[in-house]
C-alpha positions in Angstrom: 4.3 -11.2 -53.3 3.2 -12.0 -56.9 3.0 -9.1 -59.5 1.5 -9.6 -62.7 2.6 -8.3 -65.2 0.1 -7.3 -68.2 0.3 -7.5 -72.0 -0.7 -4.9 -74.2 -4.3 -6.5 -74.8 -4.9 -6.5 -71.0 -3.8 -3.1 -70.5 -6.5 -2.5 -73.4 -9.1 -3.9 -71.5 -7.7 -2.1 -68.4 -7.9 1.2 -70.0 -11.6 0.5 -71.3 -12.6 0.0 -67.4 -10.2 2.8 -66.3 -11.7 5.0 -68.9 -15.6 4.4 -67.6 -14.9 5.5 -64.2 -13.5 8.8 -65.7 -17.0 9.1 -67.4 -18.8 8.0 -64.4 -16.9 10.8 -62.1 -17.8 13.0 -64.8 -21.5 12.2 -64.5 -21.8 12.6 -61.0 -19.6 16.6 -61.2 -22.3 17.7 -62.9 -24.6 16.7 -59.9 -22.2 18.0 -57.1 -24.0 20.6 -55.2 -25.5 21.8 -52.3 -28.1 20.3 -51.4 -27.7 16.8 -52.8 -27.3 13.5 -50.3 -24.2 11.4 -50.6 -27.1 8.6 -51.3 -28.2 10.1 -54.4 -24.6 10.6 -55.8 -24.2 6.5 -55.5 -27.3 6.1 -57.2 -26.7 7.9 -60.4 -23.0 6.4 -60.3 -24.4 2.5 -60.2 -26.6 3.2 -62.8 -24.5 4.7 -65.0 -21.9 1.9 -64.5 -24.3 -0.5 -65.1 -25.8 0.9 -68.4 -22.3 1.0 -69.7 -22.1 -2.7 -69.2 -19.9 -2.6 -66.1 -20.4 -3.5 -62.7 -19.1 -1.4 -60.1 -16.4 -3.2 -58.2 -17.0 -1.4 -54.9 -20.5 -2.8 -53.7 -20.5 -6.2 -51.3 -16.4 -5.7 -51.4 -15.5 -7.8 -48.4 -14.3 -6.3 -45.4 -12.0 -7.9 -43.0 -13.2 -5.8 -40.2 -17.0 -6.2 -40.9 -19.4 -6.6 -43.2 -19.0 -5.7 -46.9 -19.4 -2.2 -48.4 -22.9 -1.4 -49.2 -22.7 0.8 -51.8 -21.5 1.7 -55.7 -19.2 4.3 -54.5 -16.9 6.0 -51.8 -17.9 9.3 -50.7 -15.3 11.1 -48.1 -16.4 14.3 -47.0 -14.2 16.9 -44.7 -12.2 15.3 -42.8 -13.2 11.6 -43.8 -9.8 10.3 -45.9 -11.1 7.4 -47.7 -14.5 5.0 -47.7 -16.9 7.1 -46.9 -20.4 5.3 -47.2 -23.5 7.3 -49.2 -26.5 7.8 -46.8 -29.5 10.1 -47.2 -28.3 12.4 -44.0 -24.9 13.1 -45.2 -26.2 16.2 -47.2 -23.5 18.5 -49.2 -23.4 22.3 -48.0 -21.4 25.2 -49.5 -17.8 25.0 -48.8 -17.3 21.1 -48.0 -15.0 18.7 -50.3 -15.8 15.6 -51.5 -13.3 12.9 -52.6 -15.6 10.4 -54.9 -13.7 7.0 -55.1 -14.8 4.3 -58.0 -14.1 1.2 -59.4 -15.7 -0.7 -62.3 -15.0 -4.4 -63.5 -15.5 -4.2 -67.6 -14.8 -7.6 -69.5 -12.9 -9.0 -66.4 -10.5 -6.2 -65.9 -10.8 -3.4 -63.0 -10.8 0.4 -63.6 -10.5 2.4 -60.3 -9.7 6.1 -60.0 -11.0 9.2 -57.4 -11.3 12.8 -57.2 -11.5 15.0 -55.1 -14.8 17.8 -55.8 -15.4 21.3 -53.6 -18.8 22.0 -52.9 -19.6 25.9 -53.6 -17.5 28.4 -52.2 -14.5 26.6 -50.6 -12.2 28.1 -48.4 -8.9 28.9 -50.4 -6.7 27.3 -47.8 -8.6 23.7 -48.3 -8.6 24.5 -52.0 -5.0 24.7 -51.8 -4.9 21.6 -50.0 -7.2 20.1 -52.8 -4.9 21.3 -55.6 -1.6 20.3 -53.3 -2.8 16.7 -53.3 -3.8 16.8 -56.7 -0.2 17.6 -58.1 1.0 15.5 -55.8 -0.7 12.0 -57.7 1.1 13.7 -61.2 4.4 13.9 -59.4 3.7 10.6 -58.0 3.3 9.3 -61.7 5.9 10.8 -63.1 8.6 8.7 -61.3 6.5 5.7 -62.1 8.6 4.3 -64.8 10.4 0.9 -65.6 13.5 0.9 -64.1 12.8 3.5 -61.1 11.4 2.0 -57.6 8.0 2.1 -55.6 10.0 4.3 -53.2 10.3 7.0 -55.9 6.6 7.5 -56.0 6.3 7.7 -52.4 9.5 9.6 -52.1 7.8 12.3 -54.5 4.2 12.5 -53.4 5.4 12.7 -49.9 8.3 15.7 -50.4 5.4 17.6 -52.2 2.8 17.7 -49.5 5.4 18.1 -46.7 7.3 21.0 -47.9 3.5 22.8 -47.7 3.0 21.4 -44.0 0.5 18.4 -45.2 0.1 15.0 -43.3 0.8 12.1 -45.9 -1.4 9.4 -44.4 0.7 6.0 -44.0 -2.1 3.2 -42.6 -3.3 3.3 -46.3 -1.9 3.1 -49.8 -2.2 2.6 -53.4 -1.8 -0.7 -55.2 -1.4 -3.2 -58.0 -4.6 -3.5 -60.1 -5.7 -5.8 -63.2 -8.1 -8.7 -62.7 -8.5 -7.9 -59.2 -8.8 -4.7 -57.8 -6.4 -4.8 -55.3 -2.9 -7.0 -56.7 0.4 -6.5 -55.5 2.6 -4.4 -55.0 1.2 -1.6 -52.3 2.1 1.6 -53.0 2.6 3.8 -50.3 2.2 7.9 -50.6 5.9 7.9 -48.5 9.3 6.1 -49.2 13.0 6.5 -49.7 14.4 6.9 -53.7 15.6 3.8 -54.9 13.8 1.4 -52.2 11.2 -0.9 -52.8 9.7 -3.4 -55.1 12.0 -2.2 -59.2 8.9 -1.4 -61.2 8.9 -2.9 -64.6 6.7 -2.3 -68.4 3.5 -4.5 -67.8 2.7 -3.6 -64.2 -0.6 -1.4 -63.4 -0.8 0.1 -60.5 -3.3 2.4 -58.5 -1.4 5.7 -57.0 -3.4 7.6 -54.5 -2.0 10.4 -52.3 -4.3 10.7 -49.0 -2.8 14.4 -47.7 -4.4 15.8 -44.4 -4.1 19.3 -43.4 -3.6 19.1 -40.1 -1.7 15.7 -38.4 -1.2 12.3 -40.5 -3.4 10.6 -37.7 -6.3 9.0 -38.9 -9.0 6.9 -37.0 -11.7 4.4 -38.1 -15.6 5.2 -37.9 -17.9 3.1 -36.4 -19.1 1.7 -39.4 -15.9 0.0 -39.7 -14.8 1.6 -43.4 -14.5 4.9 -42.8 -11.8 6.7 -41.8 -11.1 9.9 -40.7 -8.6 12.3 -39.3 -8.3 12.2 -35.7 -7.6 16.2 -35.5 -11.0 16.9 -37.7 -9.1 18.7 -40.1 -9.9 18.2 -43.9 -8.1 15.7 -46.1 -8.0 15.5 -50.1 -7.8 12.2 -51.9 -7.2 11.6 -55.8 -6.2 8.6 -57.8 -5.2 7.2 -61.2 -4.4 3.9 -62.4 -1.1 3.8 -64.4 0.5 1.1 -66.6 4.4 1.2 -66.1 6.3 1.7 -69.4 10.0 2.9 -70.6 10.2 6.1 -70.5 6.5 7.3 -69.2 3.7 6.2 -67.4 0.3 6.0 -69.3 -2.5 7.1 -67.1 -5.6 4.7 -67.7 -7.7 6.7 -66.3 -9.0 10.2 -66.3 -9.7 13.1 -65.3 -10.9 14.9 -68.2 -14.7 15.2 -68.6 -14.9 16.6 -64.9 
């Protein structure tokens, strides 16, 4: 395992890609309707990212299982947990959720953050679900200070969901970030307080609580990226990328143009 740890003029440059995927997810809320293809959402987000200078991480990313991922952006709808692929049939409808994953790479350094959107008139147990998750990733970040351990985050995110009955997916997991998008250390959405890798001022990391309604089980898709939960239930799915400090995290990203 080799963590890097980041001086204040990378984290800088981290925060300035971290910061143009907020914008981006911000562009693409104002699209999110019914009506409107998964397709056309990944269009407006690589243009965007490309008129701010950046290029979005996500598209020809290499896949060990098949070939790389076509497109700008992830979009997970219902019951697909993570790397959803944009086509022109997947249409939105009234009442479906939408988790919108993104990554830029701005003056060498990755941003990479996701949200998860509801579509119209959601039903108020997968809005809770939504909201569930999304306190989740702030009690995740919370513990994600120097001195405390990966298994604090996971430790917190999964207590959270449980306690309401969620699944906390465990085949996937958050991560180390800086000139690649995906360093070490992994961090999981599950753990044990006080285990894992000591987390130390410098390190950036990507924490992302997957949280299914129904079972934690989650199968791929034939196109070899997506995954989905084997029960059909719904799933939620956000994400910021923190730098470690003394005393507090400092979210990179953000959240709040959407």
């Amino acid at each position: 395992m080799k963590i890097f740890l980041k001086t204040n003029d990378e984290i800088q440059l981290m925060r300035e890609a971290n910061q143009l995927v907020g914008k981006t997810l911000a562009e693409l809320a104002k699209h999110i309707k019914p009506g409107v293809t998964t397709l056309q959402l990944d269009n407006i987000a690589e243009e965007f990212i490309r008129d701010h200078g950046a290029i979005p991480t996500f598209k020809n990313f290499p896949n060990p299982f098949g070939g790389p991922f076509p497109a700008s952006i992830c979009t997970s709808v219902n019951d697909v947990v993570v790397h959803g692929i944009p086509d022109n049939k997947t249409v939105l409808r009234d009442g479906d959720i939408i988790s919108i994953d993104c990554g830029t790479l701005l003056n060498g350094y990755n941003g990479d953050s996701c949200y998860t959107f509801c579509v119209g008139d959601v039903a108020p147990e997968v809005r809770q679900l939504v909201e569930t998750t999304k306190e989740a990733l702030y009690k995740g970040i919370a513990q994600a200070v120097a001195g405390k351990h990966i298994g604090d985050i996971g430790d917190a995110v999964q207590s959270h969901c449980v306690k309401m009955g969620y699944g906390v997916v465990r085949e996937l997991t958050g991560h180390g970030i800086g000139r690649e998008m995906h360093e070490d250390p992994q961090v999981p959405n599950y753990g044990m307080r006080g285990h894992g890798v000591l987390l130390k001022a410098g390190m950036c990391i990507a924490i992302e609580p997957m949280i299914t309604m129904g079972s934690r089980e989650v199968v791929m898709m034939p196109d070899k990226w997506g995954i989905r939960t084997r029960d059909g239930k719904p799933a939620a799915h956000f994400e910021h990328t923190v730098a470690i400090q003394r005393g507090m995290a400092e979210i990179l990203s953000t959240f709040d143009g959407i």
